[in-house]
C-alpha positions as CSV (number, residue, x, y, z in Angstrom):
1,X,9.6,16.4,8.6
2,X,7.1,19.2,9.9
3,X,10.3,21.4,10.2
4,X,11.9,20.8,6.8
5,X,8.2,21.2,5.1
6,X,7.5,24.4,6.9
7,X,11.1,26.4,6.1
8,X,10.8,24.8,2.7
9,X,7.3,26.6,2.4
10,X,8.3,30.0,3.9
11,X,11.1,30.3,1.6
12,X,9.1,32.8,-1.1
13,X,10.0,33.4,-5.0
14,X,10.3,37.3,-4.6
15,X,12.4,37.3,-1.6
16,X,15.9,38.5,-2.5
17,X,18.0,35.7,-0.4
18,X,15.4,33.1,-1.2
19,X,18.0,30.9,-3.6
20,X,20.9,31.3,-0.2
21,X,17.6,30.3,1.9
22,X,16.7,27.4,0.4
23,X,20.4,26.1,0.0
24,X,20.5,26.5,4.1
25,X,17.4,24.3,4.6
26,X,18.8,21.4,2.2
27,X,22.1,21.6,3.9
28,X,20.8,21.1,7.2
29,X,20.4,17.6,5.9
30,X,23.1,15.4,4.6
31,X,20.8,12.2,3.3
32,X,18.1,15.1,2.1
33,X,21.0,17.4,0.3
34,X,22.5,14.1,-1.3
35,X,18.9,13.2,-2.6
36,X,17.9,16.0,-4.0
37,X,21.8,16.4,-5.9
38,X,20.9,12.5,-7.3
39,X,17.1,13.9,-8.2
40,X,18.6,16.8,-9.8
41,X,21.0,14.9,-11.9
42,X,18.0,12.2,-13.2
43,X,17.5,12.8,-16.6
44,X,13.7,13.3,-15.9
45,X,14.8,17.3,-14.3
46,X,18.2,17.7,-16.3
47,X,17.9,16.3,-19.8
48,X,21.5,18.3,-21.0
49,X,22.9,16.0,-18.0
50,X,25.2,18.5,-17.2
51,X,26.9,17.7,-13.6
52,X,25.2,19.0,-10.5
53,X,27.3,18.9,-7.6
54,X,26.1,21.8,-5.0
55,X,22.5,22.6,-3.9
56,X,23.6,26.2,-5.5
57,X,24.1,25.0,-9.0
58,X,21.1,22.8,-9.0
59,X,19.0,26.1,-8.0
60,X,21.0,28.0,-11.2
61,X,20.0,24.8,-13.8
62,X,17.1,23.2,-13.2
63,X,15.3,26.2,-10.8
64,X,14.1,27.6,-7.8
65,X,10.6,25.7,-8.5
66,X,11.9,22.5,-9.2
67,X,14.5,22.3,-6.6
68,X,11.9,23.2,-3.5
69,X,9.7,20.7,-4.8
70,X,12.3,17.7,-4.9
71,X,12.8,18.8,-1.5
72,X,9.7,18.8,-0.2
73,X,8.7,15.6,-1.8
74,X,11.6,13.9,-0.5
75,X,11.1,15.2,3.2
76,X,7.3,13.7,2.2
77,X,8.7,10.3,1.0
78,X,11.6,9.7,3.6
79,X,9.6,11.2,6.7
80,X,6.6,9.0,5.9
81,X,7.7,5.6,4.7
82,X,10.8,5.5,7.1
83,X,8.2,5.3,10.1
84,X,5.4,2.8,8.5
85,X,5.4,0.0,6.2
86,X,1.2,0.5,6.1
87,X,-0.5,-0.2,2.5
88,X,-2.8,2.3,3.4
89,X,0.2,4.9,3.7
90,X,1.7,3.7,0.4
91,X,-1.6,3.6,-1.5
92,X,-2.3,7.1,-0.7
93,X,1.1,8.3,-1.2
94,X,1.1,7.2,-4.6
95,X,-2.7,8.4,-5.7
96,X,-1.3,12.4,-3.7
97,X,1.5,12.0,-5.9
98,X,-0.4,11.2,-9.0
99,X,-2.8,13.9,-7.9
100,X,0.1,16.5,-7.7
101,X,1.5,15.6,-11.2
102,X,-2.7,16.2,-12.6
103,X,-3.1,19.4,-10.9
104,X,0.2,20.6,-12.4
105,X,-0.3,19.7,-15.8
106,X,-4.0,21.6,-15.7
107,X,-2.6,24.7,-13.9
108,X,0.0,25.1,-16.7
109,X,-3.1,26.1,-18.8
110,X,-4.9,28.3,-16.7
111,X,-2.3,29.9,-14.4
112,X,0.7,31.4,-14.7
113,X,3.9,31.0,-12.4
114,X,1.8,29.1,-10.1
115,X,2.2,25.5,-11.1
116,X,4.7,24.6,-8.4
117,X,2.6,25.9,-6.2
118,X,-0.3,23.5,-6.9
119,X,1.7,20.5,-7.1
120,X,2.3,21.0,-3.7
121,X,-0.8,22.0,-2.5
122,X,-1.9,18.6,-4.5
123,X,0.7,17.0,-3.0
124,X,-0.2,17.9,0.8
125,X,-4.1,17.5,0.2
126,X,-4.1,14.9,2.3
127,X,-1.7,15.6,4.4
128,X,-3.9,14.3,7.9
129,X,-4.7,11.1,6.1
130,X,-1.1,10.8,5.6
131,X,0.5,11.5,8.9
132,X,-2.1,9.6,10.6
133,X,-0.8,6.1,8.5
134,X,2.2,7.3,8.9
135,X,2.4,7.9,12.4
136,X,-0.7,5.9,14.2
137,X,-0.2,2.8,16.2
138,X,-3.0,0.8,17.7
139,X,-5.7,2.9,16.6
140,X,-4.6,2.3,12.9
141,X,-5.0,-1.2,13.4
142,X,-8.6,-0.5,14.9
143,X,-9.4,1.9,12.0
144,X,-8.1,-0.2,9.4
145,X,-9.7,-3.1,10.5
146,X,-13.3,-0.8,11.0
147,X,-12.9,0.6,7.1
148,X,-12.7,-2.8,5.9
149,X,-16.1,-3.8,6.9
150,X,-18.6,-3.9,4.0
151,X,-20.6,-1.0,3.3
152,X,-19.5,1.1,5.7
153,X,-19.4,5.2,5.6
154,X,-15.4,5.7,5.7
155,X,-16.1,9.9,6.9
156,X,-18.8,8.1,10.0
157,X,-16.4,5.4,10.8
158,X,-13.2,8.1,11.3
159,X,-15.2,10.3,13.0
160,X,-16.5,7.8,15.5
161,X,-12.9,6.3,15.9
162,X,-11.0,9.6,16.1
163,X,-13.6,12.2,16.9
164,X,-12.5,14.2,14.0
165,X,-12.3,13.7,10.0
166,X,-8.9,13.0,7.6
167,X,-10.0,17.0,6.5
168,X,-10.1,18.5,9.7
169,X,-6.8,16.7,10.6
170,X,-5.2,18.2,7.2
171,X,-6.8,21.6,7.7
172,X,-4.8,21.9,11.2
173,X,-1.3,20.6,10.0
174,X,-2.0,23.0,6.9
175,X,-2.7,25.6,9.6
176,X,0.0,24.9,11.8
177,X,2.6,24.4,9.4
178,X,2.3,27.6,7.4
179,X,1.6,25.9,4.0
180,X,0.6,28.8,2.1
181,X,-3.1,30.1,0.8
182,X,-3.6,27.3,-1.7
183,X,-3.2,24.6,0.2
184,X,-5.5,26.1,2.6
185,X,-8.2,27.1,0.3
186,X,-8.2,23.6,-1.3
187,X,-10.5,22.6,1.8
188,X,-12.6,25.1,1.9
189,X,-15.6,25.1,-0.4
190,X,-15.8,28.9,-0.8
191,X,-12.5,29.7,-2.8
192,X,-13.4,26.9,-5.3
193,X,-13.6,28.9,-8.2
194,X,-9.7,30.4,-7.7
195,X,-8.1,28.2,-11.0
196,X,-5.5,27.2,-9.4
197,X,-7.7,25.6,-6.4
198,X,-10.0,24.2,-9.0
199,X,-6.6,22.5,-10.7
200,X,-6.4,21.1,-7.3
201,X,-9.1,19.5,-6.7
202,X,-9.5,17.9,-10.0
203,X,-6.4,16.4,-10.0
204,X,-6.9,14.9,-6.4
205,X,-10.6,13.7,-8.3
206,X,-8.9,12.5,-10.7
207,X,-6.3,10.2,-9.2
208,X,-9.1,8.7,-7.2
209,X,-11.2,8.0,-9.8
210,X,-8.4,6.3,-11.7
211,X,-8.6,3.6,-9.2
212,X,-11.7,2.2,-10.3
213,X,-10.5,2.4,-14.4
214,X,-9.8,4.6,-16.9
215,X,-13.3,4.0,-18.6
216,X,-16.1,4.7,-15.6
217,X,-18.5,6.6,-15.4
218,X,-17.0,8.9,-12.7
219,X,-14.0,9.5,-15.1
220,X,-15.7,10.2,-17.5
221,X,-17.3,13.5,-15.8
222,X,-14.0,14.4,-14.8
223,X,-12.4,14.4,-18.1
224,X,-15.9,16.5,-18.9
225,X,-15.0,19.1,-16.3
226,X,-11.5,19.4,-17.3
227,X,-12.0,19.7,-21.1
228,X,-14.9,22.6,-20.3
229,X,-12.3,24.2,-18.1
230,X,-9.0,24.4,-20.1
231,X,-11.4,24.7,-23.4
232,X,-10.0,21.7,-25.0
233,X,-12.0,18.8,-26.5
234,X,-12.7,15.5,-24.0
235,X,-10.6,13.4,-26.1
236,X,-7.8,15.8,-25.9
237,X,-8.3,15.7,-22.0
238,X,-8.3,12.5,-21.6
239,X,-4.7,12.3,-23.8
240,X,-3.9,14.3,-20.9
241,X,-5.0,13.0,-18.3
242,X,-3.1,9.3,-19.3
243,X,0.0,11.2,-20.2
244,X,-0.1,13.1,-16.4
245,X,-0.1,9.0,-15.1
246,X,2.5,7.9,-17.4
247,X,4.7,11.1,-15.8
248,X,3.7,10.2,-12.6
249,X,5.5,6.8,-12.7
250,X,8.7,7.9,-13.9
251,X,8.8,10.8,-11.1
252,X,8.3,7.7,-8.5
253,X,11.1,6.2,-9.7
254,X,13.1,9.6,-10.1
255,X,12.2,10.0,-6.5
256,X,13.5,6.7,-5.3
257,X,10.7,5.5,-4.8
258,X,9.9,2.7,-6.9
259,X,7.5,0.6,-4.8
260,X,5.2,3.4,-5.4
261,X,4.6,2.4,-8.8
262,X,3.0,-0.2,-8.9
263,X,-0.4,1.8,-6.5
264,X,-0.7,4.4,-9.8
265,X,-3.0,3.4,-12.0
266,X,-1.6,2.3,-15.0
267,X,-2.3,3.6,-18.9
268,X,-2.1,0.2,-20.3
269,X,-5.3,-2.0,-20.4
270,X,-3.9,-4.9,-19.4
271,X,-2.1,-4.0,-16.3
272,X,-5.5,-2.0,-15.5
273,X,-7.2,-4.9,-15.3
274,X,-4.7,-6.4,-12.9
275,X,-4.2,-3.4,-10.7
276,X,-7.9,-3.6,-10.7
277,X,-8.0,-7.2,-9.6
278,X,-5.5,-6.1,-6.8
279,X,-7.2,-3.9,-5.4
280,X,-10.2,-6.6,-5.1
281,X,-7.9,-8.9,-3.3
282,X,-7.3,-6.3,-1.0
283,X,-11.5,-6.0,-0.3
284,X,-11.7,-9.8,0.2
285,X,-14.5,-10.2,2.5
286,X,-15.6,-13.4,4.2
287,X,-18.5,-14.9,2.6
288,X,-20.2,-17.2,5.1
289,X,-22.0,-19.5,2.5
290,X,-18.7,-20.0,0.4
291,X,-17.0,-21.1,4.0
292,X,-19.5,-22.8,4.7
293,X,-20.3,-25.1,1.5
294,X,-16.5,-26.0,1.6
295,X,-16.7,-27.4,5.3
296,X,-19.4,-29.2,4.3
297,X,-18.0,-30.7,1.0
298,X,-14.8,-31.5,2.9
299,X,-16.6,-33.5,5.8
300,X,-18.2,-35.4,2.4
301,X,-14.6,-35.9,1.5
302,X,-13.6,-37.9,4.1
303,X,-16.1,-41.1,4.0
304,X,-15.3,-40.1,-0.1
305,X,-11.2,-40.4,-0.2
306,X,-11.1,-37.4,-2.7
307,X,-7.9,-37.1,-4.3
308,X,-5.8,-34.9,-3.1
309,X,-6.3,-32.1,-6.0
310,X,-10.3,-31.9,-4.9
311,X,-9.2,-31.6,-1.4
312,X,-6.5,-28.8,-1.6
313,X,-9.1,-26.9,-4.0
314,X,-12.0,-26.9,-1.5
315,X,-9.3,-26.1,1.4
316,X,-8.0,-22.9,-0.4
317,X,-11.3,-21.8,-1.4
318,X,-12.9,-22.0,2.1
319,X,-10.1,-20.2,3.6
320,X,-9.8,-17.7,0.9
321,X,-12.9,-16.9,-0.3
322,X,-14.9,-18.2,2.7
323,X,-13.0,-17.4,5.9
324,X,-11.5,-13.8,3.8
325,X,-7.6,-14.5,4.9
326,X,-5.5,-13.0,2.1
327,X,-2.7,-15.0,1.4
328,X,-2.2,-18.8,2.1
329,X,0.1,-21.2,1.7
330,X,1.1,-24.9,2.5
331,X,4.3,-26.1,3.2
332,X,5.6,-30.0,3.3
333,X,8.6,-31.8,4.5
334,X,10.8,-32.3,1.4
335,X,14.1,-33.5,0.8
336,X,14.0,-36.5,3.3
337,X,11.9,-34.6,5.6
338,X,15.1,-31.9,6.2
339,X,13.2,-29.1,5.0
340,X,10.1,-27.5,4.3
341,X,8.3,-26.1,0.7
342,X,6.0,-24.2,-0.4
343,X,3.4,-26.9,-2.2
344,X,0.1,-24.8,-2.8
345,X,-0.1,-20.9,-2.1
346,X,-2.7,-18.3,-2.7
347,X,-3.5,-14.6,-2.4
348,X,-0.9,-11.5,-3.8
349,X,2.4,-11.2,-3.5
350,X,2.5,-15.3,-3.6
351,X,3.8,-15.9,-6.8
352,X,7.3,-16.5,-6.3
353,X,6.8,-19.0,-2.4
354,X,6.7,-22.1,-4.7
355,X,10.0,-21.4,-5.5
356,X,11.6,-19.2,-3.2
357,X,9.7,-20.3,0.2
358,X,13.0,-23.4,1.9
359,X,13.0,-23.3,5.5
360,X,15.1,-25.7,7.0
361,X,13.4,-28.3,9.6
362,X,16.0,-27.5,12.1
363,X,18.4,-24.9,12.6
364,X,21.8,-25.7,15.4
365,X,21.6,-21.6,16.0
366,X,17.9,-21.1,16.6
367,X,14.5,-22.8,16.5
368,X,11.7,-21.2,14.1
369,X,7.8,-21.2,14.7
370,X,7.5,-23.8,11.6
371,X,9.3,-26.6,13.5
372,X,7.9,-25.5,16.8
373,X,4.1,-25.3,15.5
374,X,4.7,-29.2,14.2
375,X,6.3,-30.4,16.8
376,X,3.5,-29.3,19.5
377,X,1.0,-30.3,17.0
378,X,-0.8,-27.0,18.0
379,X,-2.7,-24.1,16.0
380,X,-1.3,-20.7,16.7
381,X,-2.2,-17.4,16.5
382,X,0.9,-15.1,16.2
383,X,1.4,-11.3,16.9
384,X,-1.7,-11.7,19.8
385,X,-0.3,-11.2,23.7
386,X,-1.5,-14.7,24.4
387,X,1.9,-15.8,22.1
388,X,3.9,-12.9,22.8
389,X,6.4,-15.5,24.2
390,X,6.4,-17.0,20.8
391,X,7.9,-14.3,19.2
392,X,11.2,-15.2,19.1
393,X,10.5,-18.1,17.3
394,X,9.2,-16.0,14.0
395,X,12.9,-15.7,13.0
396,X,14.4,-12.5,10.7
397,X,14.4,-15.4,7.5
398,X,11.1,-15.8,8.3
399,X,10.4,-12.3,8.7
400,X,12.3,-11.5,5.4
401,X,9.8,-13.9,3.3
402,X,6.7,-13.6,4.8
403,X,6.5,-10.1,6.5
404,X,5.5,-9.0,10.2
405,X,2.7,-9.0,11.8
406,X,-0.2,-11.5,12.5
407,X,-0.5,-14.5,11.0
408,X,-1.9,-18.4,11.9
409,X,-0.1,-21.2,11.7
410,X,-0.9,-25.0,12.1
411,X,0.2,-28.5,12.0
412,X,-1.2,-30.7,8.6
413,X,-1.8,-34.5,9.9
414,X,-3.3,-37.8,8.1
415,X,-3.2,-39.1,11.6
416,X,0.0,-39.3,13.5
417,X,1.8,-39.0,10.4
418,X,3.1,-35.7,9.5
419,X,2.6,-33.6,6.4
420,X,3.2,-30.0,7.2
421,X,1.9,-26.9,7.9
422,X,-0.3,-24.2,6.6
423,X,-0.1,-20.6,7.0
424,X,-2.5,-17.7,6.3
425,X,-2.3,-14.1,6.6
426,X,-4.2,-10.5,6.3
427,X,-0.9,-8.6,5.0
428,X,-2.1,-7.8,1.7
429,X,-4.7,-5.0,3.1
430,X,-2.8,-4.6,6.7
431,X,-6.4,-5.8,8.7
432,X,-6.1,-7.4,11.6
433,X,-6.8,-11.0,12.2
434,X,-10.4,-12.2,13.7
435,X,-11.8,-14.8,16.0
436,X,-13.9,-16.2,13.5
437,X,-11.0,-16.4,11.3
438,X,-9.0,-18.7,13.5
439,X,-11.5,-20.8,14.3
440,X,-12.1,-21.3,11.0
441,X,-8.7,-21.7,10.0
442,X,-8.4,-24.7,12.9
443,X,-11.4,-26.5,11.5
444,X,-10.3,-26.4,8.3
445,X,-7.0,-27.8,8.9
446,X,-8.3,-30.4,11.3
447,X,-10.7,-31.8,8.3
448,X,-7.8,-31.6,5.6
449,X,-6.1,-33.7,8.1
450,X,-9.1,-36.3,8.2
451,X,-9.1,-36.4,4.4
452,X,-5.6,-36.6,4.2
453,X,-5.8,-39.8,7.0
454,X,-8.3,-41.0,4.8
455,X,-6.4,-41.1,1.5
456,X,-3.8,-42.9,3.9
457,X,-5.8,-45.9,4.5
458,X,-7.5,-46.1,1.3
459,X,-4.0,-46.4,-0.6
């Protein structure tokens, strides 16, 4: 990816070969060559849809500009998201992207022939953050799990983990890579007052301020700052500002890539207020009073008989809300015991499990950790080195519906009598799993169990 980014960036406008240069670097790649031939085809860069079918005639119809920055965003996209299936990578893909589309859109008042030139340097502001999600292993996990700590300082907390910040690590890929005198002076306080720099850094404000709504008080001083500096009124700013989003999602899905979507705050206020109750699913904390209360009122449950409603509630709630594990779900033995179903599931990206979650009970080609979990009657803690020798056992179905990584699984009782199993996991953020978590998760299960054992022998 560095290679491809740093021809595509010495390749100037005044150079005589420059249109036979940048051909040669999109040739060098097949998949990036067919990519940019499909992206300059999309009706979004060639409205006339007249055919494109060389690298050369793309560069004659829809421009020199356009055609380096499909590449670069590609080599972006591809290089990225082909190494790491992070949130954190595709969350702050999508807000750069949205960034670069701002920045754009305000340079095209202020500047002239420059715009291409600050989408990129838009694009690439955060170029350390990125590579580090992108390319990270362990330490990711350690980081990740460090930022999602309440209250923290996120620029102390990299610093102490790395031993440098996300804009020192951007400054020396910037550096190293060639990027160009924009890019560069985006980080650097001193050349703030360049237009096109400034165009830069308001649309990289911008697209993190979005995140929180379209109506704070933080937006609100940016649309300020950008109506005083293209001389336009703040409601006209604003118009542009939503319209620079609204372009933002269809280049996603010129781009191919659609799952980016869905991280770009949206213009319409009711799928506002669900990004932004997203995002809060993604900052669940545990909150040890909530875990707490629901142990205790599931002890009461047990000399109570609750039904089986009350019992469920107070189960998903304590391990939700109390124990902070993101997604949750129970599954039962159905269909004559043969399989098992999703019965109760919480957390996003659940929606569909009720419906789509069958596993069979057992499978002639290979066990699965569902079966295997019942069976040994045992709560396990996948994806840690003491069940390494599990692993096999979290099958590619399983890995299909559910994702990889960490999770807990473990055995539902009412005595010796078997129910089913119940699952949790952190994927929805990418935060590792905790001690205190799994404990929690066992005693929670062992005293739905008791309630369940109870119900039993009352009916």
């Amino acid at each position: 990816m560095a290679a491809v980014v740093q021809d595509l960036h010495r390749i100037v406008e005044g150079d005589k070969s420059s249109v036979q240069q940048l051909a040669d670097v999109l040739l060098r790649d097949a998949a990036l060559t067919t990519k940019v031939l499909r992206i300059g085809n999309s009706v979004y860069y060639n409205p006339s849809q007249e055919p494109i079918r060389t690298i050369s005639r793309a560069i004659v119809l829809i421009g020199f500009d356009n055609v380096r920055q499909i590449g670069l965003s590609v080599a972006l996209i591809d290089g990225l998201l082909a190494h790491s299936s992070r949130d954190q990578l595709a969350e702050l893909l999508a807000r750069s992207f949205h960034a670069a589309v701002q920045a754009r859109n305000i340079a095209g008042y202020v500047v002239n022939r420059r715009t291409e030139e600050v989408f990129i340097a838009a694009l690439l502001h955060n170029v350390g953050e990125l590579a580090f999600w992108g390319c990270a292993g362990e330490v990711a996990d350690d980081l990740a799990s460090a930022l999602a700590q309440p209250g923290v300082d996120e620029d102390e907390v990299v610093m102490e983990l790395l031993g440098t910040s996300f804009r020192q690590l951007s400054l020396g890929l910037v550096k190293s890579w060639n990027l160009g005198d924009t890019v560069c002076l985006a980080h650097q306080s001193t050349s703030q007052n360049d237009p096109a720099v400034k165009a830069v850094l308001l649309g990289a404000k911008i697209s993190q301020a979005a995140l929180d709504g379209w109506d704070t008080p933080a937006m609100d001083a940016l649309v300020g700052q950008l109506a005083r500096f293209v001389d336009v009124t703040p409601e006209e700013a604003m118009q542009q500002v939503l319209a620079s989003a609204e372009e933002t999602v269809k280049m996603a899905v010129t781009f191919g890539a659609s799952q980016l979507c869905q991280l770009i705050p949206n213009t319409d206020p009711e799928q506002i207020r669900q990004q932004q109750e997203r995002r809060k699913a993604r900052l669940l904390q545990p909150t040890l009073l909530v875990m707490q209360q629901a142990l205790q009122d599931l002890g009461l449950m047990v000399s109570k008989r609750a039904d089986i409603g009350q019992v469920l509630d107070t189960l998903f709630k304590g391990l939700h809300e109390g124990a902070g594990l993101e997604r949750i779900m129970l599954v039962v033995l159905a269909d004559g015991q043969s399989c098992f179903r999703a019965k109760r599931v919480v957390g996003e990206g659940t929606e569909n499990w009720p419906h789509d979650f069958v596993l069979p009970v057992s499978q002639h080609e290979q066990q699965h950790i569902f079966s295997y979990a019942l069976r040994h009657r045992e709560a396990l803690w996948m994806g840690v080195p003491v069940s390494y020798n599990l692993n096999e056992l979290v099958t590619q179905p399983i890995r299909q519906r559910l994702g990889s990584g960490m999770f807990f699984i473990a055995p539902l009782l009412a005595g010796k009598r078997e129910i089913g199993l119940l699952y949790a996991d952190n994927r929805v953020s990418g935060r590792a799993l905790k001690q205190e978590q799994f404990v929690a998760f066992q005693r929670f299960t062992q005293l739905t169990g008791r309630c369940l054992e109870a119900m039993s022998k009352k009916a």
